[in-house]
C-alpha positions as CSV (number, residue, x, y, z in Angstrom):
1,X,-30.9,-22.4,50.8
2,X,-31.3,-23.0,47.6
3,X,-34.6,-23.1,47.5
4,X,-35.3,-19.6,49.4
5,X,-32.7,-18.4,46.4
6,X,-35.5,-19.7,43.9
7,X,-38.2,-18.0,45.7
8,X,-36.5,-14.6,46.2
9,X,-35.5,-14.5,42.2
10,X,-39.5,-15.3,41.7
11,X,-40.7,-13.1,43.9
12,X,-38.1,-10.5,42.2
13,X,-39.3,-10.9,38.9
14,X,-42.8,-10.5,39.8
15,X,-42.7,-7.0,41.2
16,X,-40.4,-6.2,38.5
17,X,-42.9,-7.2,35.4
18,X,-45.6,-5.8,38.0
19,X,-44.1,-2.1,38.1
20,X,-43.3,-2.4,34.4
21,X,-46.9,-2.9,33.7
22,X,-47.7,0.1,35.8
23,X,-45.6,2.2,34.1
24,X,-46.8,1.3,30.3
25,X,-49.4,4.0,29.2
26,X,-52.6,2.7,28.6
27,X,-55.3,4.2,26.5
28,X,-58.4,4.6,29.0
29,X,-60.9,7.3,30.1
30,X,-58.3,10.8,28.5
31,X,-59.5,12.0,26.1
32,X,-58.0,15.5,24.2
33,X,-61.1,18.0,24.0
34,X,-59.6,20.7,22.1
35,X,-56.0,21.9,20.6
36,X,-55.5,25.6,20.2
37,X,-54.3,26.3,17.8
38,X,-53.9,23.8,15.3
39,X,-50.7,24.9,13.5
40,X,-47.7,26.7,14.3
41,X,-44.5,27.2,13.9
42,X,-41.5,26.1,16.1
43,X,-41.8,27.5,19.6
44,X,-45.1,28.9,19.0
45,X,-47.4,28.0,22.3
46,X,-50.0,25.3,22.1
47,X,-53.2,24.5,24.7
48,X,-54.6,21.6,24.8
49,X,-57.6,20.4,27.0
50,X,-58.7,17.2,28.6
51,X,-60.9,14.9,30.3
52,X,-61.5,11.9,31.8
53,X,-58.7,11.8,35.0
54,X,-60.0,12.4,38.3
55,X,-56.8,12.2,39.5
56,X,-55.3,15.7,41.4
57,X,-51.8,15.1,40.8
58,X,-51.1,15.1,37.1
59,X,-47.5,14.0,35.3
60,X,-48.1,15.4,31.9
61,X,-46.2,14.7,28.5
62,X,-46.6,15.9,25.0
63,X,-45.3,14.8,21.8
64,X,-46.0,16.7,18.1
65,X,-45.2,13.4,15.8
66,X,-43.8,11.4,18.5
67,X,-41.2,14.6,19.6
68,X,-41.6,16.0,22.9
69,X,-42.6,19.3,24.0
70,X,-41.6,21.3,27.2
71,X,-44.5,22.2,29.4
72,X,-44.8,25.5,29.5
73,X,-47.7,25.8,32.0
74,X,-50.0,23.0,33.3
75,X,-53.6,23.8,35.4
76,X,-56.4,21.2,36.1
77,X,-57.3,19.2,32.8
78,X,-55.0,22.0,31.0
79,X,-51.8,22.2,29.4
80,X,-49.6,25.4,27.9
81,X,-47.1,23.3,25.9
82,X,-44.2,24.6,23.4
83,X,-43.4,23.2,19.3
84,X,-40.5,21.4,19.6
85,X,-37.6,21.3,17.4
86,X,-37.5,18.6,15.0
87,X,-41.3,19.0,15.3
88,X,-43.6,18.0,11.8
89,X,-47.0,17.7,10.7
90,X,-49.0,15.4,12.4
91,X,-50.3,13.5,15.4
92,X,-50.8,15.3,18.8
93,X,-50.2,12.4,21.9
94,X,-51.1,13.6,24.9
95,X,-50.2,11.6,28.1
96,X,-51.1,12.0,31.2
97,X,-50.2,9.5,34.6
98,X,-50.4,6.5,33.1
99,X,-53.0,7.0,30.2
100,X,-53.0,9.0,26.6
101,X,-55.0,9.7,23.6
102,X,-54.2,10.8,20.1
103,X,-55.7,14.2,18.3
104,X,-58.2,13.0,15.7
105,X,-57.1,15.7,13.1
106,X,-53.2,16.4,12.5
107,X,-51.5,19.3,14.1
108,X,-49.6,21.3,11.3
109,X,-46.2,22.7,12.0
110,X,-45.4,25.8,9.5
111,X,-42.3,25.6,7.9
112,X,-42.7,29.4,7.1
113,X,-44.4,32.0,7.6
114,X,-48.3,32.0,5.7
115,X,-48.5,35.9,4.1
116,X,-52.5,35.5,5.6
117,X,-53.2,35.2,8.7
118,X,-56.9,34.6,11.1
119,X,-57.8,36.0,13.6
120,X,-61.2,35.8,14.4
121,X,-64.2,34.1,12.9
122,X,-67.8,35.8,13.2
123,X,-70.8,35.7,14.4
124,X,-69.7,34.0,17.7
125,X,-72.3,31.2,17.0
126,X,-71.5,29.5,13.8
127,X,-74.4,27.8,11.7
128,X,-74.4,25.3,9.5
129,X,-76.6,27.4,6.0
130,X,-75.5,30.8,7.6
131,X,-73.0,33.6,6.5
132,X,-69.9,33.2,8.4
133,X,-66.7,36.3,7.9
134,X,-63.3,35.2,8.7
135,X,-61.8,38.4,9.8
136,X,-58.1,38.8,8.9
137,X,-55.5,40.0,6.8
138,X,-53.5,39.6,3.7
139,X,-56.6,37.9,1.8
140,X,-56.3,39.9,-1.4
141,X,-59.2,40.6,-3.0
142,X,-59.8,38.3,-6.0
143,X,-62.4,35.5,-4.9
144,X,-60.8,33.5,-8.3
145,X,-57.6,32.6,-5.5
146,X,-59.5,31.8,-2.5
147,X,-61.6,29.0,-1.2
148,X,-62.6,27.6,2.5
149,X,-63.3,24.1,3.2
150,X,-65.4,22.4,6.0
151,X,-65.3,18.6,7.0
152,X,-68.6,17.0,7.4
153,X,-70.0,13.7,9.7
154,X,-67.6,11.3,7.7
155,X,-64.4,13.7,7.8
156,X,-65.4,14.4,3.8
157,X,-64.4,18.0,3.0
158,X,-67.0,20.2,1.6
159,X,-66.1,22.9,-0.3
160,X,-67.7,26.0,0.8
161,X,-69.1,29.1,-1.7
162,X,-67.3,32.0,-1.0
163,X,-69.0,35.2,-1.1
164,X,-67.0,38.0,-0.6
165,X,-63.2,38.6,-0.2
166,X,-61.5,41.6,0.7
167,X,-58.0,42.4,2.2
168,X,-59.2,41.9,5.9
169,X,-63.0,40.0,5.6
170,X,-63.7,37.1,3.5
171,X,-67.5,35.9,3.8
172,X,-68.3,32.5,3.2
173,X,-71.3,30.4,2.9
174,X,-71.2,27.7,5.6
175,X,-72.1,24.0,4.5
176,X,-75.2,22.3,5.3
177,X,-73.7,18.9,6.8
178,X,-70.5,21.2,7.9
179,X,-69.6,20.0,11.8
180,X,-67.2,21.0,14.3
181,X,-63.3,20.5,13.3
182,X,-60.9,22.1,11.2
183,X,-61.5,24.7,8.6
184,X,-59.2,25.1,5.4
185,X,-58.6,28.9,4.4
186,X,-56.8,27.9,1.1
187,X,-54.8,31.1,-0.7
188,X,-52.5,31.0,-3.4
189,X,-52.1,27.6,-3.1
190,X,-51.3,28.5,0.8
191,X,-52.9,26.7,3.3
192,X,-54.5,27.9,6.9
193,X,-56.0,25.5,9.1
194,X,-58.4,27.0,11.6
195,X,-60.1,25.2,14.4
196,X,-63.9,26.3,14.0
197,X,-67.1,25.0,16.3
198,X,-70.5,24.4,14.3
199,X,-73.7,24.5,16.3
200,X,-76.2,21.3,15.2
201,X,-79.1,21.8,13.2
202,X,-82.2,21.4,15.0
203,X,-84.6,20.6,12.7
204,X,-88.4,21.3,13.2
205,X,-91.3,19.3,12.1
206,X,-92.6,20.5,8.5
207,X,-96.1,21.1,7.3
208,X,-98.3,22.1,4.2
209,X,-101.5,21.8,3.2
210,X,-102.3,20.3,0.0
211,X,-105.6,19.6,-1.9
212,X,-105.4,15.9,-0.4
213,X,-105.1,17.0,3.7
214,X,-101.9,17.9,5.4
215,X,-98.8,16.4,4.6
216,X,-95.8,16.3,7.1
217,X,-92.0,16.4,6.3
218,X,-89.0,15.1,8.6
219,X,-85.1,15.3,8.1
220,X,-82.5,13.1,7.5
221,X,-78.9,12.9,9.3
222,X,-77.8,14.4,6.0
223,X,-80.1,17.4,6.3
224,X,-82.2,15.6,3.1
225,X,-86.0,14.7,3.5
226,X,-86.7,11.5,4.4
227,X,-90.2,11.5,5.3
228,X,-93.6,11.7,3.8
229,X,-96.7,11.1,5.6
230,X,-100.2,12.4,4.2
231,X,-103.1,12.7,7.1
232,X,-106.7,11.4,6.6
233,X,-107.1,12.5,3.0
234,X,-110.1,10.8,2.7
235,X,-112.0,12.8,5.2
236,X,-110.7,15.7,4.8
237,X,-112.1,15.3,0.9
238,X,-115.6,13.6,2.6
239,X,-115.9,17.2,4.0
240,X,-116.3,18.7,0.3
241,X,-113.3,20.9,0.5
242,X,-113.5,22.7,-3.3
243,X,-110.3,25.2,-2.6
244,X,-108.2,25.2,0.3
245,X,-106.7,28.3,1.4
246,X,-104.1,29.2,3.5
247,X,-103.4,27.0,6.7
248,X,-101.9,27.8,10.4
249,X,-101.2,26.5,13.6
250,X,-102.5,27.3,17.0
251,X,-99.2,25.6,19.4
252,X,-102.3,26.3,22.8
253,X,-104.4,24.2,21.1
254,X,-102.4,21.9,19.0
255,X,-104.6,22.7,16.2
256,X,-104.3,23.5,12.4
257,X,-107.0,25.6,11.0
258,X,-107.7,26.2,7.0
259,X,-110.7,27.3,5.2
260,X,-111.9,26.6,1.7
261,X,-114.7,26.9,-0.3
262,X,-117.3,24.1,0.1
263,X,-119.0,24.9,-3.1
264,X,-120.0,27.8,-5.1
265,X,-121.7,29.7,-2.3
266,X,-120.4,27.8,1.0
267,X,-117.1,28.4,2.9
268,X,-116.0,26.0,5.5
269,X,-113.5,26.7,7.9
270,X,-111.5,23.0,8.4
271,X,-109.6,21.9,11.8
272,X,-107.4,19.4,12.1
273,X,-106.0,17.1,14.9
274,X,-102.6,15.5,14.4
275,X,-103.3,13.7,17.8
276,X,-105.7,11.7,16.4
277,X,-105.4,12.4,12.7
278,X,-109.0,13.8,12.6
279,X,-110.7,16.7,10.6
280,X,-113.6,18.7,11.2
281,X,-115.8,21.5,9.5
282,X,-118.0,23.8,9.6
283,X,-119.6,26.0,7.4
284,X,-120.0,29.4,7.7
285,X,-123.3,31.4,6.3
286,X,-123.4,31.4,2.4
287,X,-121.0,33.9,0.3
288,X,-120.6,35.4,-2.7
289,X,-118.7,32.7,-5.3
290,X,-115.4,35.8,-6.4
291,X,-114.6,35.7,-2.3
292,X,-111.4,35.0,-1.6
293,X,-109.9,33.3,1.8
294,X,-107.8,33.0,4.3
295,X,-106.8,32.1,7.7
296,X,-104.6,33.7,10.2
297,X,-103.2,33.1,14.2
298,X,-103.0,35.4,16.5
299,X,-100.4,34.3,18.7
300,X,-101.0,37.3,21.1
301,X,-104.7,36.0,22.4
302,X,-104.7,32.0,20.5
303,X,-107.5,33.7,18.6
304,X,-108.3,32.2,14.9
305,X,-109.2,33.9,12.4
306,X,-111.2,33.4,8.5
307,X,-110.1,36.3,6.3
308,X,-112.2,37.3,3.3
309,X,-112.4,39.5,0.5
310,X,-113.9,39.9,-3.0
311,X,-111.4,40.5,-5.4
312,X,-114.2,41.3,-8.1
313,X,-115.5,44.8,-6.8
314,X,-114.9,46.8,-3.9
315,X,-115.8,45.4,-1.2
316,X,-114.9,44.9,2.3
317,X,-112.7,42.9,3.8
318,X,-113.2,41.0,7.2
319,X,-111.5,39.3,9.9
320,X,-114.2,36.6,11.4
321,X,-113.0,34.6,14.5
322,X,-113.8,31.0,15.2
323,X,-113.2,28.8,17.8
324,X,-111.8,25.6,18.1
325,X,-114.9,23.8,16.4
326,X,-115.0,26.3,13.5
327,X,-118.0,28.4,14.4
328,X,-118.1,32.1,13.9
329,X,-117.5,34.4,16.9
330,X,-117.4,37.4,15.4
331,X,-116.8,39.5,12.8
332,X,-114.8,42.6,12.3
333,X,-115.3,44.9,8.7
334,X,-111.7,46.7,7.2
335,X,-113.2,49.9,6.5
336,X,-111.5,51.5,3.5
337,X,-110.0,48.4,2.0
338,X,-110.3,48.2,-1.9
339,X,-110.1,44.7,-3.0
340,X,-109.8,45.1,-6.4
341,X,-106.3,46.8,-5.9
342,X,-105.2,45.3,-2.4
343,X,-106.5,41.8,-2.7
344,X,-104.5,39.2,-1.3
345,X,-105.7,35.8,0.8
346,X,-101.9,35.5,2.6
347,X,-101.8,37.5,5.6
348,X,-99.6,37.0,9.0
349,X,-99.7,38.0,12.4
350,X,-96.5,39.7,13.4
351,X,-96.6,39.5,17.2
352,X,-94.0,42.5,17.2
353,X,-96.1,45.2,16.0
354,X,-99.2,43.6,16.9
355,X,-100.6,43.9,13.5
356,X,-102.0,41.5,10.7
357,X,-99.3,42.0,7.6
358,X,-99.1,41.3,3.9
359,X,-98.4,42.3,0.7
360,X,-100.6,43.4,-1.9
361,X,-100.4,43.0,-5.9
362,X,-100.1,46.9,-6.2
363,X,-96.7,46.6,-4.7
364,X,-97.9,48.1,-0.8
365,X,-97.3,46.9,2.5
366,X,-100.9,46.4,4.2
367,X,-100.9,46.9,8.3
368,X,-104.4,46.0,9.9
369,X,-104.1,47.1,14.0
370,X,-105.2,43.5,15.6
371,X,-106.9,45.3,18.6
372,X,-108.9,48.0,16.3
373,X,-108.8,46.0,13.1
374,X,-108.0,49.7,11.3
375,X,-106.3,49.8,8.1
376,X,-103.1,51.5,6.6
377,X,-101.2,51.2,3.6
378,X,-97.7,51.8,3.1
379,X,-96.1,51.6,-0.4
380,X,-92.6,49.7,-0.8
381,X,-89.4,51.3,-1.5
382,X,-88.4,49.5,-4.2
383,X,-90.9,48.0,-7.6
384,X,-90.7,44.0,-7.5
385,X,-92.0,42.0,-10.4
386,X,-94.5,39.7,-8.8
387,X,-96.6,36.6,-9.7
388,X,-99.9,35.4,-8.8
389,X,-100.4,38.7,-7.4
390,X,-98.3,38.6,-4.8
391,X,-100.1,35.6,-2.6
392,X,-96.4,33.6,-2.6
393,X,-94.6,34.9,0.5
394,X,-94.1,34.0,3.8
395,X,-93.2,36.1,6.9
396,X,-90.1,35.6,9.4
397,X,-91.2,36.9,12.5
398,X,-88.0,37.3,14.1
399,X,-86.5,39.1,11.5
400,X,-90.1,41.0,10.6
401,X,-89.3,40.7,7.0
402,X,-91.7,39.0,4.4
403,X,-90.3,36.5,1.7
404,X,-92.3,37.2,-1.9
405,X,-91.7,34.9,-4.9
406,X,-91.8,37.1,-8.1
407,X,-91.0,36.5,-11.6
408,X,-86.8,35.6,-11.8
409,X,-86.0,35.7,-8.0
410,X,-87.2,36.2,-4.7
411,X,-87.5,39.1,-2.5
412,X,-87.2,40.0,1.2
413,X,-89.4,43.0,2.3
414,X,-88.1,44.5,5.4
415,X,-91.3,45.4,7.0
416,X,-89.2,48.4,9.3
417,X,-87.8,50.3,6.7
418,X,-90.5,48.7,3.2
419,X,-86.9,48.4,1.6
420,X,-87.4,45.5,-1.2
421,X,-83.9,43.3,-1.7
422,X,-83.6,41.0,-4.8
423,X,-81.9,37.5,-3.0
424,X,-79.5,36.8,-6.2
425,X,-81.1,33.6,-6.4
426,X,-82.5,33.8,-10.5
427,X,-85.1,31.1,-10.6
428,X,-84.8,31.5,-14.6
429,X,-81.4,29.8,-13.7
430,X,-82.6,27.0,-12.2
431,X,-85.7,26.1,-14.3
432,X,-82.4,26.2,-16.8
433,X,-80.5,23.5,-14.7
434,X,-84.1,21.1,-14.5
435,X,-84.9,19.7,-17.3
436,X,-88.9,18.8,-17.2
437,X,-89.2,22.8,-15.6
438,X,-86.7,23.8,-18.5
439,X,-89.4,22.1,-21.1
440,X,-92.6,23.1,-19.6
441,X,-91.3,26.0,-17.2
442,X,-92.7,26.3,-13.8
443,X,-93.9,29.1,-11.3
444,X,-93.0,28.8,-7.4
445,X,-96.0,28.3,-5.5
446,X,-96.0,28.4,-1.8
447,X,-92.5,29.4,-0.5
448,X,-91.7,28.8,2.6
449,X,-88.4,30.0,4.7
450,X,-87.3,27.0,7.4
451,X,-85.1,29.1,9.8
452,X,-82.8,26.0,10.6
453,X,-81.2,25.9,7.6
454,X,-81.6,29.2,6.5
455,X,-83.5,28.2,3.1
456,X,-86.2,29.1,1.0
457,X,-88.1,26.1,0.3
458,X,-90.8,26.1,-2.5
459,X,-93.4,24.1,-5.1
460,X,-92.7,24.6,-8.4
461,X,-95.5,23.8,-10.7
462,X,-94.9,22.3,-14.1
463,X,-97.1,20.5,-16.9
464,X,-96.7,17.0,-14.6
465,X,-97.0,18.0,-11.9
466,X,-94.7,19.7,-9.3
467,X,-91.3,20.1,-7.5
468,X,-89.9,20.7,-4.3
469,X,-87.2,23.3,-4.5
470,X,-84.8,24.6,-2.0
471,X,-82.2,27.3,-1.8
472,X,-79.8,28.4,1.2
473,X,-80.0,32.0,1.1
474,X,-76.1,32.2,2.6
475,X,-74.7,30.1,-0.7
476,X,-77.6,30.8,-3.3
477,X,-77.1,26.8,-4.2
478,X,-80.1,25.1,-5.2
479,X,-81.2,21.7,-5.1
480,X,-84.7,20.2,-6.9
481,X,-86.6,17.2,-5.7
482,X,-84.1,14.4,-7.2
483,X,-81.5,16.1,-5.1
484,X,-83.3,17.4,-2.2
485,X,-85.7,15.0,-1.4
486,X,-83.3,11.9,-0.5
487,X,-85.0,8.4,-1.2
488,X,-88.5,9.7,-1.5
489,X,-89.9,9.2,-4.6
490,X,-91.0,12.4,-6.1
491,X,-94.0,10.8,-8.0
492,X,-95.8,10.6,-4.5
493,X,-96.6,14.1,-5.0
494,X,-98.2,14.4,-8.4
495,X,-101.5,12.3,-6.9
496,X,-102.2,15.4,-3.9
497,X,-101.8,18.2,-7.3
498,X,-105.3,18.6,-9.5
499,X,-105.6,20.7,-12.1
500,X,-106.4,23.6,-10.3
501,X,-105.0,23.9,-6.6
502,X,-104.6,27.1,-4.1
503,X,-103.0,25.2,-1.7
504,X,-100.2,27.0,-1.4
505,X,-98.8,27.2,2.5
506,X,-96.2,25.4,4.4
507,X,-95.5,25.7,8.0
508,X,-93.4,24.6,10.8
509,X,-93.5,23.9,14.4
510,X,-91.1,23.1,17.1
C-alpha cells in the first residue's frame, strides 16, 4: 500500500513539473516584425506584427515595460493592442502560446502631448544619400531648433543635415550608412520618434580610365572604397597610347572602348576585355596632330563610335564607327559644326531623345540626331563659369540632365528645359577644408555622378598629384580621399597621373 502511495505521489509530481514546463514561455521562432507606432500616449492604439508561429490558434499577451495591455483586435500574425495605464518607456514583450520576443528599440509612452506632430514621410521609397520631407505640422520655421537623426548598422545615431524647415515640411538629407529603425525629429528640445524603412544601397561596379589602363573601384559595408585594382597597364602602354580620351562601355559586348592618340599623326581606337584582362588596338588612318577625341555608345543599335574634331580651325566633326576589333566602319561628317567655338571631346548618347549630347565652351547645348547625324545648337538659360572648356560633365540618363564642373561649383543642365542650376556645393570651400589643395589649389577633372548614392564623385588635380572627391548632392557634405577612400592608400594614385593626362572619364555598370 505504501508503496503504490510512493508511486502515485511520483507519478504526481512528474505531470505537475511537466505542465509547468509547458506553460513557461520560451524564446523560439517569434519574432516582432514591426510596431506601429512607436510612441503614444495612454490608450493610444498600438499594431504590432509577427512571425515565426504556424500555429492557427493564437493566445496573445502584450506588455509596454512589463505592464499588460488589453487586446483590442487580434488577426493572423497581427495584433491591435491598447497603452496601459502605469505604462512607461521602454521594452515591447510580445507573447504568443507559449513563445515571446522583445522589441529591439524602446516603445516611448508620451507623458504629454508633443506641440509637432508626423504624419507622413516622402517619397514612399526612402534612400539612403536622397532628400527625404517629413510632412507635418507645428515645425516652426527656424532650422537653428530642429534636427533629425538616423541610426546606422551598429545602432550609432547619425545626425542628419537638414535642409529646409517650414511649418508643415521639413527636408532633410538622409545618411549614407542610415538603415531601417527609428527616426528622431528633435524640436525645441522635444522629441518625436518615427518608425522609418531605408531601402539598401546597391552599389555598382566603378570604372575610369587612367593614363596607366582602367582602374576598377568596389564599396565597403560602410559605403567607403575599399578596392583598387589596375588592369594590364603594361600592355595597354605597349600599345603606345600618347592621350587617352574618353572611355565607354558596350554591356552586349562586355567591352570598354577608348581612343587616344598613338603619336603625333596616329589615333588608335583601344578595347578592352575585363574577362581576360586584355587590350587591343587599332589604328585608324593618319590625322591632323590639333584633333581632338572621343568615344561614345549607342545603346539604341550597340554601335561604337570615335568622335573627332579640330579645335584649331573650322573644321568638321565626325562620328566614325568601329567594331569590336577597332576598325573603321564608317564615317559620318557634322555639317555646320564650328570647332573653334563648339569644341568639346565629351559627348553622350541619351537613349531618350535618340540624340548624341554635350556641352560646348560657348555655353550651348549640342544635339546631333543619331539616325541622320544632323546638327542643332541650343544656347542655355542661364551663363555658367566653366573650366577646361566645358569637357568635365557627365550625363544622367534617367534624369536627362548633364553634370558640368565649372569654376566654384557644379552645375546640372536640364537638357528639357536648358535651365542651368548652381548645386550649392562651392568647391572654393572645400579646397579651403584640404590642406595640400588649399596650398597648391586644384581643378576637378572627370566628375562622375554614381546614382546609388546620389553623389558627385571627382579627381581633383593638385601639384602632387590628385584626389578623389565626393559630395552627396541631398547633404552638400564632402569628403576627400583621406576620408572617402577607407584603408586605401591614396599614394597608389599619384603613379597612374603624368604630367599631362586627359584621362578624364569614370563609368559604372551593373
Amino acid at each position: 500500500m505504501k508503496l503504490k502511495l510512493l508511486l502515485l505521489l511520483l507519478l504526481l509530481t512528474a505531470c505537475s513539473s511537466e505542465s509547468e514546463d509547458n506553460n513557461t514561455p520560451q524564446s523560439n521562432n517569434l519574432k516582432i516584425v514591426q510596431i506601429t507606432p512607436l510612441q503614444g500616449e495612454v490608450g493610444d492604439e498600438v499594431t504590432i506584427q509577427w512571425s515565426g508561429m504556424e500555429e492557427s490558434v493564437y493566445i496573445t499577451k502584450v506588455f509596454f515595460n512589463e505592464i499588460e495591455s488589453e487586446i483590442a483586435n487580434q488577426t493572423e500574425n497581427q495584433i491591435v493592442c491598447l497603452i496601459p495605464t502605469g505604462a512607461t518607456t521602454g521594452k515591447v514583450k510580445l507573447r504568443v502560446n507559449n513563445e515571446e520576443d522583445l522589441s529591439e528599440v524602446d516603445f516611448i509612452v508620451n507623458d504629454t502631448e508633443l506641440p509637432f506632430s508626423i504624419t507622413e514621410t516622402l517619397p514612399s521609397t526612402l534612400r539612403p544619400g536622397y532628400l527625404m520631407k517629413i510632412i507635418g505640422s507645428g515645425f516652426g520655421a527656424d532650422d537653428n531648433n530642429v534636427s533629425v537623426n538616423y541610426r546606422d548598422s551598429s545602432n550609432q545615431i547619425l545626425e542628419a543635415v537638414v535642409r529646409n524647415v517650414s511649418e508643415n515640411e521639413i527636408e532633410v538629407a538622409i545618411p549614407l550608412n542610415a538603415v531601417t529603425g527609428n527616426m528622431e525629429l528633435v524640436i525645441n528640445n522635444l522629441s518625436l520618434v518615427s518608425p522609418v524603412s531605408i531601402a539598401n544601397i546597391v552599389h555598382k561596379n566603378i570604372y575610369s580610365l587612367w593614363n596607366g589602363g582602367i582602374c576598377y573601384f568596389a564599396f565597403d559595408n560602410q559605403n567607403k572604397l575599399n578596392a583598387f585594382q589596375v588592369s594590364s597597364d603594361s600592355q595597354f602602354l605597349a600599345l603606345q597610347s600618347f592621350r587617352p580620351g574618353s572611355f565607354a562601355y558596350d554591356p552586349s559586348s562586355n567591352l570598354f572602348f577608348s581612343a587616344s592618340r598613338q603619336s603625333n599623326t596616329t589615333l588608335k581606337n583601344f578595347i578592352y576585355n575585363p574577362t581576360n584582362d586584355n587590350w587591343s588596338g587599332t589604328a585608324t588612318p593618319p590625322w591632323n596632330y590639333n584633333h581632338e577625341k572621343g568615344v561614345v555608345f549607342n545603346s539604341n543599335t550597340n554601335k561604337k563610335y570615335t568622335v573627332e574634331y579640330n579645335n584649331f580651325d573650322d573644321s568638321l566633326l565626325s562620328f566614325s564607327e568601329f567594331d569590336n576589333s577597332g576598325n573603321v566602319i564608317s564615317s559620318n561628317l557634322i555639317p555646320n559644326y564650328d570647332g573653334n567655338t563648339h569644341s568639346t571631346m565629351r559627348y553622350f548618347f541619351a537613349p531618350s531623345i535618340n540624340s548624341y549630347v554635350a556641352i560646348d565652351r560657348a555655353s550651348n547645348v549640342i544635339k546631333i540626331d543619331a539616325s541622320t547625324f544632323q546638327f542643332t545648337l541650343e544656347p542655355l538659360v542661364t551663363p555658367y563659369s566653366i573650366t577646361n572648356y566645358g569637357s568635365m560633365n557627365f550625363y544622367d540618363e534617367p534624369n536627362h540632365r548633364i553634370f558640368i564642373s565649372g569654376i566654384d561649383d557644379i552645375y546640372e543642365v536640364n537638357l528639357t528645359t536648358n535651365v542651368v542650376t548652381p548645386l550649392g556645393t562651392n568647391i572654393s570651400v572645400f579646397h579651403a577644408l584640404d590642406a595640400v589643395l588649399n596650398t597648391s589649389g586644384g581643378d576637378l577633372s572627370g566628375i562622375f555622378y554614381y546614382e546609388p548614392t546620389n553623389c558627385i564623385l571627382a579627381r581633383v588635380f593638385h601639384g602632387a598629384g590628385f584626389k578623389l572627391l565626393r559630395i552627396n548632392l541631398a547633404s552638400l557634405q564632402y569628403e576627400s580621399s583621406s576620408d572617402y577612400r577607407g584603408g586605401v592608400n591614396p599614394t597608389v594614385f599619384s603613379s597612374y597621373l603624368s604630367s599631362y593626362s586627359c584621362a578624364e572619364q569614370m563609368i559604372h555598370i551593373d
